[in-house]
N, C-alpha and C positions, 0 to 999 in steps of 0.2 A: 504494500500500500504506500502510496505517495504522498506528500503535505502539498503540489504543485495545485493550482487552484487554474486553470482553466479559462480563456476571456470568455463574456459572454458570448451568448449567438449570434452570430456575423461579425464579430471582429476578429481580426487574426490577430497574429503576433509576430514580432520583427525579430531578425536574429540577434537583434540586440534586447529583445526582452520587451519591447516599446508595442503597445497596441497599435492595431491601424484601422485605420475608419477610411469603410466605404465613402460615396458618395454623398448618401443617404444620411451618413450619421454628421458627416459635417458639415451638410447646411443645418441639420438639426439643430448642431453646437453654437453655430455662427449665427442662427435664424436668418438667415440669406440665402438666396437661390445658390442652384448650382453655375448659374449663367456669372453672377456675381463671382461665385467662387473661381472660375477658371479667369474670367478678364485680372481679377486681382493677382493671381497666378503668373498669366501675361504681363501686367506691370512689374512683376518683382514684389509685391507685396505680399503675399502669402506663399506658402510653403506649395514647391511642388509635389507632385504626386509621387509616388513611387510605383514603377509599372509593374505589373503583375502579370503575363503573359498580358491578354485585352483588360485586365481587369486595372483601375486604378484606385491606391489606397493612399491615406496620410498618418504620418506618425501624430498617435492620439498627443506626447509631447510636445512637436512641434503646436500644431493645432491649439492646445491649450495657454503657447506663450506667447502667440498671436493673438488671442483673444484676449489674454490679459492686455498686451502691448496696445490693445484698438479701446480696451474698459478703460485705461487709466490716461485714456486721451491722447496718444501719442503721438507725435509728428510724422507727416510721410517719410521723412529721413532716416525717421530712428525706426520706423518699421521696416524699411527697405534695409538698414544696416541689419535690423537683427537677422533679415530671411538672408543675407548675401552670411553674415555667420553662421547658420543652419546648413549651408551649403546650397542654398538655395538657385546659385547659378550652372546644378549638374549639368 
């Protein structure tokens, strides 16, 4: 028997241990279309995706430090620096 505890249903996991959210889950997060989410993607402003054969996923951490980064009001600069530090320019 294992103490590994499983993501829920539809999120995988990254091989670094890091969830990943479909489509689905983060406009959920973001409450913004997926239309939004890929233009912001195209700017450099949010995190790209990570391809999954056709499938695309986002690391639930990235995700969650962009949202913070957009709650506490942040400037296009310092959101654009945090994504281009996430690696954001794969």
């Amino acid at each position: 028997m294992t103490d590994e505890v499983s993501p829920p249903c539809g999120e995988k996991e990254s091989a670094t241990g890091d969830q990943l959210f479909g489509i689905g889950q983060v406009t959920a997060k973001v409450q913004m279309g997926r239309t939004w989410v890929y233009s912001q993607v195209k700017l450099g402003l949010f995190p790209r995706p990570i391809k999954l054969g056709r499938a695309s996923r986002w690391s639930r951490g990235q995700v969650d430090a962009v949202t913070r980064a957009y709650a506490r009001g942040a400037s296009v600069a310092e959101i654009a620096a945090l994504i281009k530090s996430m690696g954001g320019a794969r």
